[in-house]
N, C-alpha and C positions, 0 to 999 in steps of 0.2 A: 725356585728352590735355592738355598743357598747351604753352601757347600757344608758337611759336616765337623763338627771341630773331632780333638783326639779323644778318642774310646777309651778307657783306663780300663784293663782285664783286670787289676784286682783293686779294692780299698781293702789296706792294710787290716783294720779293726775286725770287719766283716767278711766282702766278697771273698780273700783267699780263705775264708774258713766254709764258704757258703755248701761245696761238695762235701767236708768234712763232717759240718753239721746235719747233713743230710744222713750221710752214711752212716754217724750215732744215734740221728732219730732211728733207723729203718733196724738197727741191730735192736737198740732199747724196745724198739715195738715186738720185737719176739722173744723177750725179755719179760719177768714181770713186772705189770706197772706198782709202781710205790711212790712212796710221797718223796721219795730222792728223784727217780726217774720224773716226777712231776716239776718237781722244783729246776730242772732243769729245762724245760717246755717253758717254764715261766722267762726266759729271756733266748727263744731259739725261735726266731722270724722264719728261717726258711724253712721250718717245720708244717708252719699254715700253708704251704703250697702242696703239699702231699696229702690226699686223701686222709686221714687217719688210718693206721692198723696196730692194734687193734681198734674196731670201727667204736662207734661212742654216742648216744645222743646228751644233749645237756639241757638241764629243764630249771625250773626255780619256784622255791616256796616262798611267798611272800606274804605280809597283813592284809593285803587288796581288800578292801569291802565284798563281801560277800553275798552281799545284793545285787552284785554286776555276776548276770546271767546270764544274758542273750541283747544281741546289737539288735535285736526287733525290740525291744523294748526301752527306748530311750530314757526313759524316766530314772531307768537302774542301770542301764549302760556305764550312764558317767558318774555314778556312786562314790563318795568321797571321803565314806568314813573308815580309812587307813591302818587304822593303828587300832593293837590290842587284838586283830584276827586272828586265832590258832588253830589248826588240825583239832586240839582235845584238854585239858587236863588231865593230870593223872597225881597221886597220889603217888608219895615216894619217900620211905625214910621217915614219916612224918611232916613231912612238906608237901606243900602243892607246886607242880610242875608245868607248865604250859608247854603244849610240844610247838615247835616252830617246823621243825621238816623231819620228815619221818620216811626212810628210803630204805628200798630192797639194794642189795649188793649185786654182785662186784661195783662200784663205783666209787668216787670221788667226789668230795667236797671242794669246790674252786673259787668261792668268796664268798662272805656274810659281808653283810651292809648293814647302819640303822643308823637312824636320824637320834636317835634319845637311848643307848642300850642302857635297860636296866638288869639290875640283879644279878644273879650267879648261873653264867653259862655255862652246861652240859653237857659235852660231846661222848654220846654211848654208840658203840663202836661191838658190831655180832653181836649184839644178844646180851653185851656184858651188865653182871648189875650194876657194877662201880662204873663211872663216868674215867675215859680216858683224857679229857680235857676238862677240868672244873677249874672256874677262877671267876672274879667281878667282868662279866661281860664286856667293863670299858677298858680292864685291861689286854683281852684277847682282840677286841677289835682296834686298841688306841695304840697300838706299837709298845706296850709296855711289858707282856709276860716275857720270861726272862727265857731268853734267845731265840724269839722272833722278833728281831726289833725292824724298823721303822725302814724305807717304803714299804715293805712287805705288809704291815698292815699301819695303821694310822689315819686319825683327824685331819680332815681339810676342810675348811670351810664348811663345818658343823656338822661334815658325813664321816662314818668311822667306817672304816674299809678292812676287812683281813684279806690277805688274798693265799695268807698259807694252804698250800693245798692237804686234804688229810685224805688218804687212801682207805680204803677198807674191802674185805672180801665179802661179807654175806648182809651187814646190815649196819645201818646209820640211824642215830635220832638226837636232836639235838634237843634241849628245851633250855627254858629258864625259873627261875623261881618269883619273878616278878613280871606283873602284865604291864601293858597298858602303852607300848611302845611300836614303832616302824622299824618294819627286818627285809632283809630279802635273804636267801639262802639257794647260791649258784651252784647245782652239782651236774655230775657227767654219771651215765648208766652203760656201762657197759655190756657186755652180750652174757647171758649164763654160762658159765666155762673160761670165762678169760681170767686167767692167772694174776691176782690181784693179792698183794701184799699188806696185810692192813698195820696201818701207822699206831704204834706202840708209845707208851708214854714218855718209855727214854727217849725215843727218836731226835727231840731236838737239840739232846745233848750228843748223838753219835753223825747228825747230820751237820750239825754244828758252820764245817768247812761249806759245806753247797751253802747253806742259808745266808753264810756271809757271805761268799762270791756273787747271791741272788741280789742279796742286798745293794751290793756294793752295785752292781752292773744297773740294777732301777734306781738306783739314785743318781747315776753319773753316767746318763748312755753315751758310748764310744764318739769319741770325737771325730764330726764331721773332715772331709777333706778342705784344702785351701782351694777356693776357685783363682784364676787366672783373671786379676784385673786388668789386664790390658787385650784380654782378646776377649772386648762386649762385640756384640753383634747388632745389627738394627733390622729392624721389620718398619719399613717406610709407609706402607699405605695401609689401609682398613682390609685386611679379611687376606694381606700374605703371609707364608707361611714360611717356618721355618721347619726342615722335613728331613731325616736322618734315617739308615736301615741300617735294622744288626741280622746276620745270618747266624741260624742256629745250627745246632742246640746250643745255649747257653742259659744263663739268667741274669738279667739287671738285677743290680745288687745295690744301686744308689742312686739315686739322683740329686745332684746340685744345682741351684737357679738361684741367680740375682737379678732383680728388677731394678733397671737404673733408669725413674723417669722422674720427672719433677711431679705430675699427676700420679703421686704412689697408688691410692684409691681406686682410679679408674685402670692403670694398668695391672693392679694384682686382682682386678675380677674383668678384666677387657681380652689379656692374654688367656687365651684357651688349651691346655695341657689333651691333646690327643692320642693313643699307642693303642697300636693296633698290634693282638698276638698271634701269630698265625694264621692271619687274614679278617683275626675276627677283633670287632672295635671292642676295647674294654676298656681305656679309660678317657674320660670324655668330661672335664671337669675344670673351670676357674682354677689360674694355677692359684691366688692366694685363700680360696675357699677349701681346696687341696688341704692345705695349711693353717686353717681356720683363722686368716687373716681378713677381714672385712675393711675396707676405708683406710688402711692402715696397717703393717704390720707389727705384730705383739710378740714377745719372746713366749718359747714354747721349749720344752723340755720333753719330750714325752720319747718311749724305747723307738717307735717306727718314724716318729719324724721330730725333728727341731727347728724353732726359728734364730737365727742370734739374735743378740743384741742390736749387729750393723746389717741384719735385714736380708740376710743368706736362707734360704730354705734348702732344707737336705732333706729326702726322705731312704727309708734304709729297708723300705718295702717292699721282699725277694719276690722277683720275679720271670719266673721261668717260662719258658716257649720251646719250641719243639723243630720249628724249622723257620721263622723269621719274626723279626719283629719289627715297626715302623713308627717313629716316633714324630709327633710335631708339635710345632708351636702356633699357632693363629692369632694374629693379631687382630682384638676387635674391639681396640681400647679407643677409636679413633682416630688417635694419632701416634708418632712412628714412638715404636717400642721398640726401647734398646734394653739387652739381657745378657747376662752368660750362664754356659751349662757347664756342666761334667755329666759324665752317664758312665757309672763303673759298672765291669758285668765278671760271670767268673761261669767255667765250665759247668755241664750240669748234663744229666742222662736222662732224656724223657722215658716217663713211666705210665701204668695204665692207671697208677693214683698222681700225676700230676695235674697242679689245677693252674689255670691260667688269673692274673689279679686281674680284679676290678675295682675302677672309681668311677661313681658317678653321678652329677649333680640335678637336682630339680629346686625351680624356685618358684614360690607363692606370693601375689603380691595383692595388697590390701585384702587380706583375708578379716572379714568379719569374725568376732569373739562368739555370738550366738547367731546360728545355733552349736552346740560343741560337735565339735566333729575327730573322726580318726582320721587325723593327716599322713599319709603314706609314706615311708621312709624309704622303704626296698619293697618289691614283688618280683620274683624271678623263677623260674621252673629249670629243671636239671640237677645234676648232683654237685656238691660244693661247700663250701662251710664261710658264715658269716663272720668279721673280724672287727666291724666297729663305725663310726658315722660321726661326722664334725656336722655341727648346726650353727646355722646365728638367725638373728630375730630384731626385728627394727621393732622398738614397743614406743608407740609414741604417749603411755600413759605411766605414773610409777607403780602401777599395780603388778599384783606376780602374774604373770605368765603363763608359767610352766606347770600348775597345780595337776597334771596330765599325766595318766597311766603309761608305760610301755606295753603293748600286747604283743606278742610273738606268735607265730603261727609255723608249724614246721612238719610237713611232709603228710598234709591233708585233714589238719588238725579243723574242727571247726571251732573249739575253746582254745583261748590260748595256754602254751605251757610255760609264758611267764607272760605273769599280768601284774603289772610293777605296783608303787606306789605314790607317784609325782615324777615328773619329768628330771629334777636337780635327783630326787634320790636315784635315778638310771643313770646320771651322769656321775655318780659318788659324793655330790656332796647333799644338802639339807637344808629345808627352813626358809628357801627360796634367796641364800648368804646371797647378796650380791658383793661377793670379795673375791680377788682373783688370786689361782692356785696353780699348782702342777703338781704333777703327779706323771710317773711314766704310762700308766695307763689312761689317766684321765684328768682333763683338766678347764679350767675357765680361764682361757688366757687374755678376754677382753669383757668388761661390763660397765659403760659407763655410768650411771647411774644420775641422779640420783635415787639410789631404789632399784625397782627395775626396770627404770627408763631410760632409751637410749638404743642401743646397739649393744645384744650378747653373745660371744661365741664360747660355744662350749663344745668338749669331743670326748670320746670314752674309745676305747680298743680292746677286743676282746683278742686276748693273748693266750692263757690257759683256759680263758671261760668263753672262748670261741664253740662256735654253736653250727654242727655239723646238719647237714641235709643232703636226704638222696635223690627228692624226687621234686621238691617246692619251697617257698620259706616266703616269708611276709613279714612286716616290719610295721607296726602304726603306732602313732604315738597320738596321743587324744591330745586334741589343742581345749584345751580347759584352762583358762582366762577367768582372772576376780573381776575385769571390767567388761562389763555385757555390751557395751555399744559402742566400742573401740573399734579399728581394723590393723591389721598386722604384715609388714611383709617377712616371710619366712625363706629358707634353703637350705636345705641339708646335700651332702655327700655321703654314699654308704659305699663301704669298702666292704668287698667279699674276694671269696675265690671259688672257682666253676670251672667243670670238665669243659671242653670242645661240644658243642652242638647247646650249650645253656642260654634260656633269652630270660629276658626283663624289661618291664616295662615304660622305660624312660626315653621318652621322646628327645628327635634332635634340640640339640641347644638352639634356640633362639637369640640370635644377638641383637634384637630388645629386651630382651632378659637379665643382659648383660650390664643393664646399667646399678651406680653403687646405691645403695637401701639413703633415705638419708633421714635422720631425726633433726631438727632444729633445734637447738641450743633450752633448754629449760626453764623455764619462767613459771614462779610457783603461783599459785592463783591468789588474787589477793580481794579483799572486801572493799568495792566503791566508797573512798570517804573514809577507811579504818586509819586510824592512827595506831600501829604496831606497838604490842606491848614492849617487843622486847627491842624495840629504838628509844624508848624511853629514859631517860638521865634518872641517874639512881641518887636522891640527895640523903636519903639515910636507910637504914638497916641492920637487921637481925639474921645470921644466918645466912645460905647461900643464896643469890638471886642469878639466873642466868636463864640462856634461852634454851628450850628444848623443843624440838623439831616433834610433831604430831600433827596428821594425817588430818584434812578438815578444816583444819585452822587458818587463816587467812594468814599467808605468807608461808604456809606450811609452818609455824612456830609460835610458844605463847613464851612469857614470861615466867617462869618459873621459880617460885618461893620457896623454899624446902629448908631444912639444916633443923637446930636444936631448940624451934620457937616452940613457946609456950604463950598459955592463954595474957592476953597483955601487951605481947611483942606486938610491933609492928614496923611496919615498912614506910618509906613517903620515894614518890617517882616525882618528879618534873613535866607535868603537862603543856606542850606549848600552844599557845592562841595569839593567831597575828595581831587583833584588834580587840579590844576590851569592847566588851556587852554579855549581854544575859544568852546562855546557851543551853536548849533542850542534850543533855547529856545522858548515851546508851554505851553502854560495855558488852561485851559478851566473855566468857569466861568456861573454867572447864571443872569436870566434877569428875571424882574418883572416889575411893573407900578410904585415903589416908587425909582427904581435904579435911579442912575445917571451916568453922562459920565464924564468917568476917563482918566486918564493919568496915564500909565504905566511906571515906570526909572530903572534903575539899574544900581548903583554905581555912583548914580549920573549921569546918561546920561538918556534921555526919550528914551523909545522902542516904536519908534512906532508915530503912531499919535493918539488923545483921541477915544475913545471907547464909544458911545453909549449903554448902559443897557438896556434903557428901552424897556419894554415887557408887554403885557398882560399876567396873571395870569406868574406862577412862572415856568419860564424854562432855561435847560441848553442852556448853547452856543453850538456850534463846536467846536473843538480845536482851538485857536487863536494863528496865528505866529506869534511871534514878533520878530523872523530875529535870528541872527548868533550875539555871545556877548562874551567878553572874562571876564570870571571868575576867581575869586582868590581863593586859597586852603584855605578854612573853609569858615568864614559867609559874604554874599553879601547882600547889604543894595539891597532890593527889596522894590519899594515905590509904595503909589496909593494917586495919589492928586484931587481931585474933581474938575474938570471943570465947569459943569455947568449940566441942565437937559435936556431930551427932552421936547417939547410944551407941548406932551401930557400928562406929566410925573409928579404923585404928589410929588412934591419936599422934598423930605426928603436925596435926594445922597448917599442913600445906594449900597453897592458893596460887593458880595458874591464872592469870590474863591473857587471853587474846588479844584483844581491840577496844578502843575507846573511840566511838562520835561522836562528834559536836555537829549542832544545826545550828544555826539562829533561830533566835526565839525571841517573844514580848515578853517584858521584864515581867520578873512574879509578883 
């Protein structure tokens, strides 16, 4: 054991407010709730440690295919057609209305999501005929109607997120007046008789003050404490430990860690973050997996934890206990792991609604793409409320990944009561972006790519849209993969909170488990023998000529012709051949609806007779022959002149190249 550093009882930002924030949730809850009282939960961490009261469940409407029925039925289990699913139509005003969520009151609305929002979104609030919120869809979810602005709702990497809470007393329905889109719609139900204030249209002009304080606090969470660089510490051998006790009642209110090894990688998944609450293990977890740091640490902005710039991890994760708590470090990066901590705590009064944190990590390794399967995230029995999960994923191919439902299961459920839409739209963004975001609640703080290949971590936190349980709750998420005969290694961490006597199904950490995911560096597949279009010397031209990256194509890229040609224009590239002689000469090439038909030459003679392009959506040719040619040693005028287009062809005469081979051949 080595001896414990200094305890800090308050961090300014936070822990001296931790009893304070307590004592405003426990008053607001016998209070009615309203979208002010909500707006305030959206940035009050030690609120998640107390049971709820008034109590609450939160469910979600989403597009899900609605052919996913029953997990006996594989065929439709993993159903994937997403978008455009609605409750109903209705008739409204003379318009058609598609309803998206359609809810009994007292409850709350605590996020809309969608990958593509269309049209004009509809918030009917009791029963009303006039809509309390109507506006362009992209402006309610993109941070633009005027004073909800931005993090509170807003685009990130191609997912538009609201997370303005709207309250209501007896009844909710949201619709739009345009289909054909991906939504999810997160709300809370609360019990018949709880005093529920429902959100009126001036609201956001009298709320004004809270929305910008909301604002401001998810845009800029409080600043981390200064760790103590000159008291690092070491853990010298494989598997010792570093081991500290707080005597309660109190609550951790922070945690600070620096990893200072030269092997960053293998000490932020070697080092094992252990704390034990009142005798009972609840967090059990990779400290940089903690932090959704994989091989490396990534900056992270998010309300419950941050990474900096120079590689500091803070989390701000309240954590209360009742009579001790037992914290450690295990070293099982192999070799000695040097660190420093801080651990801030602040006074605190256990209750019969206190819940105790949990983290806790599992990991998959070469997990095959078929058959699809639901990969388990969380299963736990007792009472408690779920708060959120950091994942990464070693993909050794560029395909997506993530094309995978969320199911949630909560207090004996055998359908889920949310069944998402893709894995990126659970995470808040869309379209499978592989671009890296933040967001206080959620974010993608590593993806290397290219595509989505590599190593990704992504995490999401359920703050107001935390999802309460009395008796059970389950977590899957379907690993549904575009590459069927791939294998994957996967890991998540799921954060919750649980009364005393709560179990879960996560086996001890295994430290061969502990080793880091590793992809090898990316090498795009190329064609035996191809001569790349787009290494070709460019000796004249019409228009833009450059490389464009498509999926298939040897070197993953063709040649690309486009701009303002017309029938007539043409292009000449530079073909090289070491040695003069006669060569059997093949192309392959790409076809689309705006190509056109070309005429192929070389050295001044045509090859061939012209070449129709056109195609629906974007596809390769076959190898095209263009016969037996004799070539000169170094560069051949290779030409492409635009003919004309197909009927059906939008005329623009575009011409893609792939590759060009030469064989030897007998003179013709």
């Amino acid at each position: 054991m080595i001896a414990p550093m200094r305890i800090c009882r308050c961090w300014p930002e936070l822990a001296a407010c931790g009893a304070l924030l307590l004592a405003i949730a426990a008053s607001a809850a016998a209070q009615t709730v309203t979208t002010e009282s909500l707006l305030h939960e959206m940035t009050n961490l030690a609120g998640l440690a107390e049971f709820p009261d008034p109590p609450f469940v939160c469910k979600q409407f989403s597009s899900y295919d609605r052919a996913s029925k029953s997990s006996e039925d594989q065929k439709t289990w993993f159903a994937n057609g997403d978008a455009g699913q609605f409750i109903r139509g209705e008739d409204h005003g003379g318009r058609r209305e598609h309803v998206m969520a359609d809810m009994d009151g007292p409850g709350a609305i605590v996020r809309i999501w969608s990958a593509n929002p269309k049209g004009t979104i509809r918030i009917y609030l009791d029963d009303a005929e006039k809509a309390t919120i109507e506006c362009p869809m992209t402006e309610w979810l993109g941070g633009t109607y005027p004073g909800v602005p931005k993090p509170i709702a807003g685009e990130r990497s191609k997912g538009w997120n609201s997370y303005f809470p709207i309250a209501y007393a007896k009844h909710c329905k949201i619709t739009s007046d345009e289909p054909g889109f991906y939504y999810h719609v997160d709300y809370r139900v609360y019990p018949p008789g709880t005093a529920v204030g429902s959100f009126g249209s001036d609201d956001v002009r009298k709320l004004a003050k809270a929305i910008e304080q909301t604002a401001a606090t998810l845009s800029a969470p409080p600043t981390p404490p200064t760790l103590d660089q000159k008291n690092v510490l070491t853990l010298k051998d494989q598997r010792t430990k570093y081991e500290v006790e707080y005597p309660g009642p109190a609550a951790i209110t922070g945690i600070a860690l620096r990893l200072e090894n030269d092997e960053q990688g293998r000490a932020l998944r070697g080092a094992v973050l252990e704390i034990d609450f009142d005798g009972r293990p609840c967090v059990r977890a990779p400290i940089g997996d903690l932090f959704s740091c994989i091989g490396r640490t990534a900056p992270l902005a998010t309300l419950p934890q941050t990474v900096t710039a120079t590689g500091e991890l803070y989390s701000r994760w309240f954590m209360p206990f009742e009579k001790g708590a037992k914290l450690r470090i295990v070293n099982h990066a192999g070799k000695p792991l040097n660190f420093s901590i801080r651990v801030d705590q602040s006074d605190y009064t256990w209750t019969e609604r206190s819940l105790h944190f949990q983290a806790k990590w599992r990991s998959d390794w070469q997990v095959p793409t078929r058959p699809m399967i639901d990969w388990n995230y969380l299963t736990t029995s007792g009472q408690g409320q779920f708060v959120g999960v950091a994942f990464n994923i070693a993909n050794p191919v560029k395909h997506w990944w993530g094309e995978g439902d969320e199911k949630i299961y909560v207090d004996g459920e055998t359908f889920p009561s949310w069944f998402g839409t893709g894995t990126e739209d659970y995470y808040g963004y869309a379209w499978c972006w592989p671009v890296v975001f933040q967001h206080a609640y959620h974010s993608q703080p590593r993806v290397d790519g290219p595509g989505n290949y590599g190593i990704t971590c992504v995490n999401r936190y359920h703050i107001l849209d935390r999802i309460p349980f009395k008796h059970d709750f389950r977590f899957d998420m379907e690993l549904w993969h575009w590459h069927e005969t791939c294998k994957v290694d996967m890991a998540a961490t799921a954060f919750w909170y649980a009364r005393p006597g709560s179990v879960d199904q996560f086996p001890p950490i295994k430290p061969e488990d502990l080793r880091v995911p590793v992809v090898p560096p990316y090498v795009p597949p190329r064609v035996a023998g191809a001569i790349e279009g787009e290494s070709l010397k460019i000796l004249d031209r019409k228009g833009a000529l450059e490389p464009q990256s498509i999926d298939g194509c040897s070197n993953e890229q063709h040649l690309w012709w486009h701009g303002d040609q017309k029938p007539g224009d043409h292009i000449t590239l530079a073909l090289p051949v070491e040695k003069a002689g006669a060569y059997h000469v093949r192309i392959r090439c790409l076809k689309a609806r705006d190509y056109g038909i070309i005429q192929l030459g070389m050295n001044g003679k045509n090859l061939g007779e012209p070449i129709d392009f056109y195609g629906e959506g974007i596809k390769l040719t076959d190898e095209i022959d263009l016969g037996v040619c004799e070539l000169n040693a170094g560069e051949n005028p290779l030409t492409a002149t635009v003919v004309g287009a197909n009927e059906k062809a939008v005329k623009a005469y575009m011409f893609g190249l792939d590759y060009v081979k030469l064989d030897p051949a007998a003179k013709p």
